[in-house]
C-alpha positions in Angstrom: -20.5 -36.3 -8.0 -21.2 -32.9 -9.6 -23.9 -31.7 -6.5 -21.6 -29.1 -5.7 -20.8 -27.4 -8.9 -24.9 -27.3 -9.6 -25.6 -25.9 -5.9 -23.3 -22.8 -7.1 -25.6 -21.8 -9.9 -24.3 -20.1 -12.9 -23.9 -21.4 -16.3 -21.4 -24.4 -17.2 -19.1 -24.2 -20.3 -19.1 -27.4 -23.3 -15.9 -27.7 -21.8 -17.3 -28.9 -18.1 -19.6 -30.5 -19.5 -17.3 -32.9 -21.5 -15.1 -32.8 -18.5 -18.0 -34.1 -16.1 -19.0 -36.8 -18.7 -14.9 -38.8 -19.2 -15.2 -38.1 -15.3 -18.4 -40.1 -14.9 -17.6 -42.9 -18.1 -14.5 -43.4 -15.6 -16.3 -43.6 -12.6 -18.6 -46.4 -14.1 -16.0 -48.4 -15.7 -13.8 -48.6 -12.7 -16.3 -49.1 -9.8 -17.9 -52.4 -12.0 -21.4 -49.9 -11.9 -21.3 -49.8 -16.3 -21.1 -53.9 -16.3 -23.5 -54.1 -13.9 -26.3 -52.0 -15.6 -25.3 -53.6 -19.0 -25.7 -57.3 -17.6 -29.3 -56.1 -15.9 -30.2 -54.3 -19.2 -29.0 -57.7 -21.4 -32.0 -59.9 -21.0 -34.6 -57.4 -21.4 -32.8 -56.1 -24.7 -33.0 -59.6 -26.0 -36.6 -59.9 -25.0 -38.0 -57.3 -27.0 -35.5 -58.3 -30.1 -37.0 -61.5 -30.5 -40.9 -60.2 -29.3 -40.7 -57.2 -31.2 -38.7 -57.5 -34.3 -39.0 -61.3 -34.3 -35.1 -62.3 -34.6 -33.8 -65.5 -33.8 -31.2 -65.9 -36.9 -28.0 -64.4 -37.5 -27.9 -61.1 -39.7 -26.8 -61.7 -44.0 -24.5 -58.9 -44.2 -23.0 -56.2 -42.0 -25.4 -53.0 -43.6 -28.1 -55.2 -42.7 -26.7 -55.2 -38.6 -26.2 -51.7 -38.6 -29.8 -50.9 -40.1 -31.2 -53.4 -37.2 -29.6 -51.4 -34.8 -30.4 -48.1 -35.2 -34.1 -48.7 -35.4 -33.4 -50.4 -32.2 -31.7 -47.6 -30.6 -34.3 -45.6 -31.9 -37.1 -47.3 -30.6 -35.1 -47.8 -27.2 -34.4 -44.5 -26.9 -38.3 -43.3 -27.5 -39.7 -46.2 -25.0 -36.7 -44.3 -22.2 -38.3 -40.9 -23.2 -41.8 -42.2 -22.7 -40.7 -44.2 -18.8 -38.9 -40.2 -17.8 -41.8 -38.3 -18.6 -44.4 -41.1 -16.9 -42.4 -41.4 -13.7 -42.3 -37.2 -13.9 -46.0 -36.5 -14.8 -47.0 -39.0 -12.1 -48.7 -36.9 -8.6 -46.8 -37.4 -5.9 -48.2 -39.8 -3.3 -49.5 -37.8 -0.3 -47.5 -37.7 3.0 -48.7 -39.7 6.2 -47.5 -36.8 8.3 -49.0 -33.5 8.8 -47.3 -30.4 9.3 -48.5 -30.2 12.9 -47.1 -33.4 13.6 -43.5 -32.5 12.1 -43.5 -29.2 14.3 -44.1 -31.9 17.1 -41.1 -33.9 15.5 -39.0 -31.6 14.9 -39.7 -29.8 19.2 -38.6 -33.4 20.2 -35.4 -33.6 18.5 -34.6 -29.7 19.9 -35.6 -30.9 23.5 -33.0 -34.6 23.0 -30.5 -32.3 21.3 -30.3 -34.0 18.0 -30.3 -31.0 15.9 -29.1 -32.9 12.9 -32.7 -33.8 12.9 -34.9 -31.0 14.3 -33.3 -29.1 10.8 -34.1 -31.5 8.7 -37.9 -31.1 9.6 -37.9 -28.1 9.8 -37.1 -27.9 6.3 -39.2 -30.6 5.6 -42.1 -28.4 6.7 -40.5 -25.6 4.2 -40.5 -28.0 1.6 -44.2 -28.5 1.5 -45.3 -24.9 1.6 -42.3 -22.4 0.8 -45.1 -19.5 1.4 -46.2 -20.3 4.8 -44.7 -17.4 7.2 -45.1 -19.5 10.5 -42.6 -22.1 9.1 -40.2 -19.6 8.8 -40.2 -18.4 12.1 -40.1 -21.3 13.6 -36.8 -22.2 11.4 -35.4 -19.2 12.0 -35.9 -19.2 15.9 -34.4 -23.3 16.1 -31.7 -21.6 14.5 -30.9 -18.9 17.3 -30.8 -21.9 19.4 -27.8 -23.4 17.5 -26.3 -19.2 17.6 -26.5 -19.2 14.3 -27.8 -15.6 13.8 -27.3 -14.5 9.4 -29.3 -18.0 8.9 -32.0 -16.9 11.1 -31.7 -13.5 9.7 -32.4 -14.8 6.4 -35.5 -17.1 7.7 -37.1 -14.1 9.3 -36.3 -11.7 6.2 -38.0 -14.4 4.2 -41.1 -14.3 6.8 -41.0 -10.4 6.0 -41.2 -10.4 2.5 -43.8 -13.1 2.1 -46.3 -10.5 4.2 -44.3 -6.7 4.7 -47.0 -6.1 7.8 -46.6 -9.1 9.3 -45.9 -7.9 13.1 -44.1 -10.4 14.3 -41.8 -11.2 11.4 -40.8 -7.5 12.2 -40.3 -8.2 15.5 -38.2 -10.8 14.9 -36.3 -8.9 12.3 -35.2 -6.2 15.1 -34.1 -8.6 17.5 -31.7 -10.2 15.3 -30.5 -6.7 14.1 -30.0 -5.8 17.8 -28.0 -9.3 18.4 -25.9 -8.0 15.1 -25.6 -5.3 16.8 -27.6 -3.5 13.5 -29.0 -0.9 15.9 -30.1 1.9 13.4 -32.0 -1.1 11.5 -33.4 -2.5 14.6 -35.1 0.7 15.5 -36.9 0.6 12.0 -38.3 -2.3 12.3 -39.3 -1.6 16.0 -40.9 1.6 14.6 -42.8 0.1 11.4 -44.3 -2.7 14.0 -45.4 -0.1 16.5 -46.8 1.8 13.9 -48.4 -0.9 12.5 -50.2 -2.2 15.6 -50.3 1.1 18.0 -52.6 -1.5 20.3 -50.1 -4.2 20.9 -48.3 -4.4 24.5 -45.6 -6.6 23.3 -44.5 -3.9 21.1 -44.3 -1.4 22.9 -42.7 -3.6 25.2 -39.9 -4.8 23.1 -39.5 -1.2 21.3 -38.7 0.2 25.5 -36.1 -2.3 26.1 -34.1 -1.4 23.0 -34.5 2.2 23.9 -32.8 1.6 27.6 -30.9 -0.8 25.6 -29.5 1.9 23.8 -29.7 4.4 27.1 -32.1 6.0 25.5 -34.5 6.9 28.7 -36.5 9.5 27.3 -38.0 6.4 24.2 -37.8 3.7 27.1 -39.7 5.8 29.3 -42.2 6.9 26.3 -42.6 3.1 25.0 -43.3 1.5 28.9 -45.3 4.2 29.7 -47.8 3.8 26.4 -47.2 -0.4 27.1 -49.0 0.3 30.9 -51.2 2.2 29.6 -52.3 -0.4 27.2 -51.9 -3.0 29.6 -54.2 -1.3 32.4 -57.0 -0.5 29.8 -56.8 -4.3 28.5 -56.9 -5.4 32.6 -60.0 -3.0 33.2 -61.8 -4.6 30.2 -60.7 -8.1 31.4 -62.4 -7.3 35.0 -65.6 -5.7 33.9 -66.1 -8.7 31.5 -64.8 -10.9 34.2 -67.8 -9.5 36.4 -70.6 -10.0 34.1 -69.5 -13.6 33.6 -69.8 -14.1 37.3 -72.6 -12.3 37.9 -74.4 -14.6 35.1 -73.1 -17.8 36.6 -73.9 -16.8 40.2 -77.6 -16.1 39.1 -77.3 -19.6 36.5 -76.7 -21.4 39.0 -79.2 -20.0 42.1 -82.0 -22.2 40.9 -80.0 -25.2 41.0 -78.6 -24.2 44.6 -82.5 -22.9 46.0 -83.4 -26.6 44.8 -80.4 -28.6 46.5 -81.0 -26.8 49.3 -84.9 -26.8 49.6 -84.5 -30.8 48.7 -81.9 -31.5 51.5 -84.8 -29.6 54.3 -87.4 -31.9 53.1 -85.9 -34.1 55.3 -87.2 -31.7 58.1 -91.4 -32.3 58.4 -91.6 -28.9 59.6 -90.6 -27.0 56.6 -92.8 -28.6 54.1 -95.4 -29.8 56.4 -96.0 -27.6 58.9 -94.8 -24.7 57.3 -96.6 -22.1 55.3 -95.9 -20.1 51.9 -94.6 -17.1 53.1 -92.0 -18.7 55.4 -91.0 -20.6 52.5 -90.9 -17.6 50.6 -88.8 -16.1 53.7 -86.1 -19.1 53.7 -85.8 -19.1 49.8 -85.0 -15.4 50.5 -82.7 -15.4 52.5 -80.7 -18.4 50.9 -80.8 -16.0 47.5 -79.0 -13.0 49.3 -76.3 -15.6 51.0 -75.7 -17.2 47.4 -75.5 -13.1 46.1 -73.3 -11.9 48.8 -69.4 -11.7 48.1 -68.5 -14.1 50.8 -65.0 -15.5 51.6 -65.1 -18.5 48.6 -66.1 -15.8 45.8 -63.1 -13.5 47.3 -60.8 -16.1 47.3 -61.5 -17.0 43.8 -61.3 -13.5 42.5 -57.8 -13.1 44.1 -56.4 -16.2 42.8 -57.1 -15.7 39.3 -56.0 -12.1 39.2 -54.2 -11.4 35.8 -50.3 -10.7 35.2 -49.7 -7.1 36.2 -46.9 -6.6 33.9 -46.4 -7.7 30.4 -42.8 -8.2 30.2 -43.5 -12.3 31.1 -45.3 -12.6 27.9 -41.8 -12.3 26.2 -40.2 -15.3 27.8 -42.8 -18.1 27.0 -41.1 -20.8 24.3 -41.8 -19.2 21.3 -40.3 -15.7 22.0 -37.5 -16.8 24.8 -35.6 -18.6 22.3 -35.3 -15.4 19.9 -34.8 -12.9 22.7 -31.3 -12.0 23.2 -29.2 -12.2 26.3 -29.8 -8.4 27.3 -33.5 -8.4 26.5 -34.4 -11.5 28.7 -32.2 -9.6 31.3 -33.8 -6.5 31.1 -37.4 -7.5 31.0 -36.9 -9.8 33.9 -35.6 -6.8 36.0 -38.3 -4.8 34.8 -40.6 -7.5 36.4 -39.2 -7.5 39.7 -39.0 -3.9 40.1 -42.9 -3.7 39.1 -43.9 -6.5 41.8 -45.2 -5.2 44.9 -45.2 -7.7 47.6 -42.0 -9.3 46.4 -41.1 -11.8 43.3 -44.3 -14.0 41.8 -44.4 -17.8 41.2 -44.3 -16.9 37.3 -40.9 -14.7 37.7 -39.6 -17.4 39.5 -40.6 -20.2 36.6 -39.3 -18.0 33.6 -36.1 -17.2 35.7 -35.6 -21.0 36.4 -36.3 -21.8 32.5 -34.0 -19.3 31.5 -31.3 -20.9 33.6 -32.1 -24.5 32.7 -31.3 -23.4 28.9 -28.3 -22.4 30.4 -27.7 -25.7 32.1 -27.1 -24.2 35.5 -28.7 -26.7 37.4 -27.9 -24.9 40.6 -29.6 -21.7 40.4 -32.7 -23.1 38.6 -33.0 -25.4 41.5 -33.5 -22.4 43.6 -35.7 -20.6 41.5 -38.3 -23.7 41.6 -38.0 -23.8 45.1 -39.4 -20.6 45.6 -41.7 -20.8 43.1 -43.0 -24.3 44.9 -43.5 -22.0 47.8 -45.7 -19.4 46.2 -47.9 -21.5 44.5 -47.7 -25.2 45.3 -50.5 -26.0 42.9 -49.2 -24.7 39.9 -48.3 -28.2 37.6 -46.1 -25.8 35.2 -43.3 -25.8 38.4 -43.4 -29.3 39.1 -43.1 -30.2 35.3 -40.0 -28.2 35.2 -39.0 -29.4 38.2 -39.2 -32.8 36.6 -37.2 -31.8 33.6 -34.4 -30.2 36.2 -33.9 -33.7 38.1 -34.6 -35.9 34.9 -31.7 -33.8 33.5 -29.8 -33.9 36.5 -29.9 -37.7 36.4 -32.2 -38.1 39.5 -34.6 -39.9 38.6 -36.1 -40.7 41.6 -36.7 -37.8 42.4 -38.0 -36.2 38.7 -40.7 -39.9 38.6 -42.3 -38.2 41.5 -42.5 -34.8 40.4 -43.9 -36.0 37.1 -46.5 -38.1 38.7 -47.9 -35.4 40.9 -48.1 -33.1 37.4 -49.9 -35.7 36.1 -52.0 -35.7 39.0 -53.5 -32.2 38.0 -56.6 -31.3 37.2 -55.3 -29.0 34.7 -52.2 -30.1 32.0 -49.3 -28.6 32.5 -47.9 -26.5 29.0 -46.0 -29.4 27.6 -47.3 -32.7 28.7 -46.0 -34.7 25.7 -42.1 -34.6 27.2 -44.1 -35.0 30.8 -45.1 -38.3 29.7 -42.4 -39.4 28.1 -39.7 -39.0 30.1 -41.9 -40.1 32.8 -42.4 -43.5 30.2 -38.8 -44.1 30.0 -38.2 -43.7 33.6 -40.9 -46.1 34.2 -39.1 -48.6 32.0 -36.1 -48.2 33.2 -37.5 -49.1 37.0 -38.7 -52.2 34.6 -42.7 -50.8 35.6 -44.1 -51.8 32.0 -47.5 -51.6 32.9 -47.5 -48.2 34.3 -44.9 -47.4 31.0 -47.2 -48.6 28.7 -49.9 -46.3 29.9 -48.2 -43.3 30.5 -47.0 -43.4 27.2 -50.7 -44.3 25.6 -51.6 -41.3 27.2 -49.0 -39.5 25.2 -50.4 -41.2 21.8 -53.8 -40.1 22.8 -52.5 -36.0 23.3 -50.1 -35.9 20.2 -48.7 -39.0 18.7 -45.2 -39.6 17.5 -42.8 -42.4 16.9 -41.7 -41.7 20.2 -44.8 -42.2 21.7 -45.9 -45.3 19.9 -42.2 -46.9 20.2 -42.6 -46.5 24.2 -46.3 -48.5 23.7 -44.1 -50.5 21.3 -41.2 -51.2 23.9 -43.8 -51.9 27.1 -46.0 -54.7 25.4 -43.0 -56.4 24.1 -42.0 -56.4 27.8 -44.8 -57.5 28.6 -44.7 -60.3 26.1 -48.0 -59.1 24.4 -46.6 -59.5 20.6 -49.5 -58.6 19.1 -49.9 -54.9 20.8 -46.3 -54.5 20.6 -46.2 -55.2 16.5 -49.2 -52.8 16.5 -47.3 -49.8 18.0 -44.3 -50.5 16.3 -45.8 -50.2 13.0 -47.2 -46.9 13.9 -44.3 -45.5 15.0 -42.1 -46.7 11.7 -45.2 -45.2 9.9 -44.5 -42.1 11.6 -40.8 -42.4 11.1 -38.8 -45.1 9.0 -35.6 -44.2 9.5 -35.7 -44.7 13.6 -33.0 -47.7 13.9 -34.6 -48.8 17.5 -38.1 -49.6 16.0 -36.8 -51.5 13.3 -34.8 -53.9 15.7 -38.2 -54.3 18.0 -40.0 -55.3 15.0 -36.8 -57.6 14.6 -37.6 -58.8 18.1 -41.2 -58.8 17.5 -40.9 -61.1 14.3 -38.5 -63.4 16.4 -40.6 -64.5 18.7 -43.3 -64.7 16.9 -42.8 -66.8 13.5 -39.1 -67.1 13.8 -38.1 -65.9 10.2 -37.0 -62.0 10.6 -35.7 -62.1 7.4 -38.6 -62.0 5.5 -40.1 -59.4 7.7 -38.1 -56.0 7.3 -34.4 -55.0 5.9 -31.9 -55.8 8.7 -29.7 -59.2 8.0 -30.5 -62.6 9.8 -26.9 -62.4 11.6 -27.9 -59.3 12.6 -31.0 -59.7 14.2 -29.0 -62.8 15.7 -26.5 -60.1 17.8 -30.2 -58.2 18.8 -31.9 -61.3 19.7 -28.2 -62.1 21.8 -27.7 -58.8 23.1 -31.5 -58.9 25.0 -30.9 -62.4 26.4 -27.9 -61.3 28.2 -28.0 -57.5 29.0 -31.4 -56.2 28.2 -31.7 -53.6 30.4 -28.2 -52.2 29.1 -28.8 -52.3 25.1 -32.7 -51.9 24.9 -34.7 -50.3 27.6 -32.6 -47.2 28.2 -34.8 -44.3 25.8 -33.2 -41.7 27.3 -29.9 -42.4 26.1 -28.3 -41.0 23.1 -26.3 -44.7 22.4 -29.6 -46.8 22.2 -28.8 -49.9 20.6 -25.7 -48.7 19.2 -23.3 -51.1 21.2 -25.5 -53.8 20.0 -24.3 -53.1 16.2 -20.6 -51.6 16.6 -17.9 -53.8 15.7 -20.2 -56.6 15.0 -20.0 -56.7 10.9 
């Protein structure tokens, strides 16, 4: 009743105080909440009259009552005093959830769009440690998804004053300023992190494209130029190591190959048999300076894991692309196809596509992925978001096979949990429950979440294996009570197996009726359908 007058701090007068307290004798009396608590607090009053003070008869004179009950109230009083300060002193039961797994939570609910509860994690995760930096900046950054740049402002000034030379709360800081349009402030903090780490590409990076930001060429020019330089020193040390390593495994793994080698021409009598120690010698020779030699395989593999020539791609991964304004993600993705020679890369293309996908322009991030399909076929990161573009698009079809053939990869694409479970739901809404109920296993096993379990959950009730399916469930309400779809599984769960919901979890028997009525008849519609935002909803409106 009186949250809001306490949230705006300050000190309350007697006269608000009397005020709240006719407001809230009023408020009891009227609603039927003051006979309530007085006919729940009748019986144990009695109880500890008659245990206590040993009083059955009726009271001699009316001095005699009012003595009685004031030690009452006294003692009453005390025995409420003692109750507060047990219930306060006692240590708060630890959570089943760790922070990493409500970062998880809380990237889910940004990726379905319930933002509602993506902030509430978020400031779960603030809750628990008001002192951690990284739980900051992630708040802050979710909120320059939602636009809503002084509350981000404040999350990142928050990051700053926890740790002053903390290099990316500064960062982060300058952005916002810019996006404020705070330019004389931005350039502080662009300066205070570039003195802080003189080493650091992104920096120097960032600190350029506010300079040409501002037309500034002479500071762009100065800050790209010290970013290359940087970059190319980091790139030789990255080659000369990269050498050594393969010099060391080339010459690890000669006696392995002299071995196969000498073991598969054992086979031929004359080599062993016939021939003599220095032609073996000779042949072992030989094979050692073809293993040595650079030939076409070792050249190949050196050219397709050459670095990123340019850093200006580190800036749009997740992380950073959601707190990089407009101009910025313009600007370094120019820079990036003006430093290509040979035309654009498969990465330019992805971050261009992502960019537009955030955008929801379906169209030109088509394009984008088509091109980059065409540079490098291989790469599971393009047919992941490839996936995510048709799965949003509605084709699903089309977005089951390019998540199967990410699967497919030997190496795991950067965000497999949404791989596999929007590749789960598709699989359940094609009614495929076996292959539904392992994809999303596979998602338990790389980072669990009610989401994950309630798939599991979802596929062996389908399947009709109860016992599996009440399993899962009750991991995913243990990850998450408040998920109104898991509760009326367990409903259907306890339904068809004892019969007697009731007595099993919180929802009411008629209700569990218009569940249990709504499967029989239109399952598919009501209860398979986890990517829609109206799950299980039409089952409950208009029913009560």
């Amino acid at each position: 009743m009186f949250g809001k007058q306490l949230s705006d701090q300050g000190a309350i007068n007697h006269q608000t105080l009397e005020e709240q307290k006719c407001q809230l004798n009023f408020e009891l009396n009227s609603s039927g909440k003051y006979f309530a608590f007085k006919e729940q607090l009748k019986h144990a009053v009695v109880k500890i009259v008659r245990e206590k003070y040993l009083k059955t008869t009726a009271f001699e004179s009316l001095d005699q009552f009012q003595t009685f009950l004031s030690e009452l109230y006294v003692y009453l009083v005390d025995q409420m005093h003692i109750a507060l300060n047990q219930v306060a002193a006692a240590p708060t039961p630890p959570s089943c959830t760790t922070d990493e797994q409500l970062r998880l939570f809380a990237h889910e609910a940004e990726v379905s769009k319930d933002y509602k509860l993506a902030s509430l994690y978020h400031q779960q995760r603030i809750a628990r440690d008001q002192h951690n930096i990284q739980y900051w900046l992630d708040y802050g950054a979710f909120c320059l998804l939602l636009e809503e740049t002084i509350k981000a402002q404040e999350c990142f000034r928050e990051a700053l004053r926890l740790d002053p030379h903390h290099m990316q709360s500064l960062l982060l800081c300058g952005i916002v300023a810019v996006m404020l349009q705070h330019y004389e402030e931005a350039e502080v903090f662009f300066e205070d992190a570039s003195c802080l780490e003189p080493s650091s590409v992104v920096v120097w990076t960032l600190s350029g494209l506010f300079y040409e930001l501002q037309n500034n060429n002479i500071q762009a020019e100065m800050a790209f130029r010290e970013a290359n330089k940087l970059l190319q020193a980091q790139l030789a040390m990255a080659r000369t190591q990269k050498g050594v390593e393969e010099r060391e495994g080339r010459l690890g793994l000669l006696p392995w190959v002299i071995t196969k080698e000498l073991m598969a021409s054992s086979r031929k009598p004359h080599f062993w048999v016939q021939g003599s120690a220095p032609e073996a010698y000779a042949a072992g020779h030989h094979l050692q300076q073809r293993v040595l030699a650079p030939g076409p395989l070792q050249r190949g593999l050196q050219q397709s894991s050459t670095l990123p020539r340019v850093p200006v791609l580190c800036l749009l991964s997740r992380p950073c692309r959601s707190a990089l304004p407009p101009q910025f993600v313009h600007m370094a993705l120019a820079h990036e196809l003006l430093s290509l020679q040979g035309g654009p890369s498969c990465d330019y293309y992805l971050a261009l596509a992502q960019t537009y996908l955030l955008k929801e322009d379906f169209s030109k991030s088509e394009e984008c992925l088509c091109e980059a399909i065409k540079l490098d076929y291989m790469n599971p990161n393009v047919w992941a978001q490839k996936g995510h573009l048709c799965y949003l698009k509605g084709d699903l079809g089309e977005a089951k096979e390019c998540y199967e053939r990410t699967v497919s990869f030997v190496v795991d694409a950067a965000e497999m949990h949404f791989v596999y479970l929007r590749l789960g739901s598709i699989y359940l809404e094609e009614k495929e429950y076996g292959m539904a109920k392992q994809t999303y296993l596979l998602a338990c096993k790389n980072s669990a979440s009610c989401l994950t379990w309630l798939g599991v959950g979802i596929a062996c009730y389908r399947l009709e294996e109860m016992a599996e399916a009440e399993d899962a469930l009750a991991e995913a309400n243990a990850l998450n009570n408040n998920n109104a779809e898991v509760w009326a599984y367990l409903a259907l769960v306890c339904l068809q197996v004892s019969g007697q919901p009731a007595s099993y979890f919180s929802l009411k028997p008629h209700t569990v009726g218009w569940v249990l009525s709504a499967t029989v008849h239109e399952p598919e519609k009501h209860l398979v359908d986890l990517s829609g935002k109206n799950r299980l909803r039409t089952v409950f409106r208009g029913k009560h």
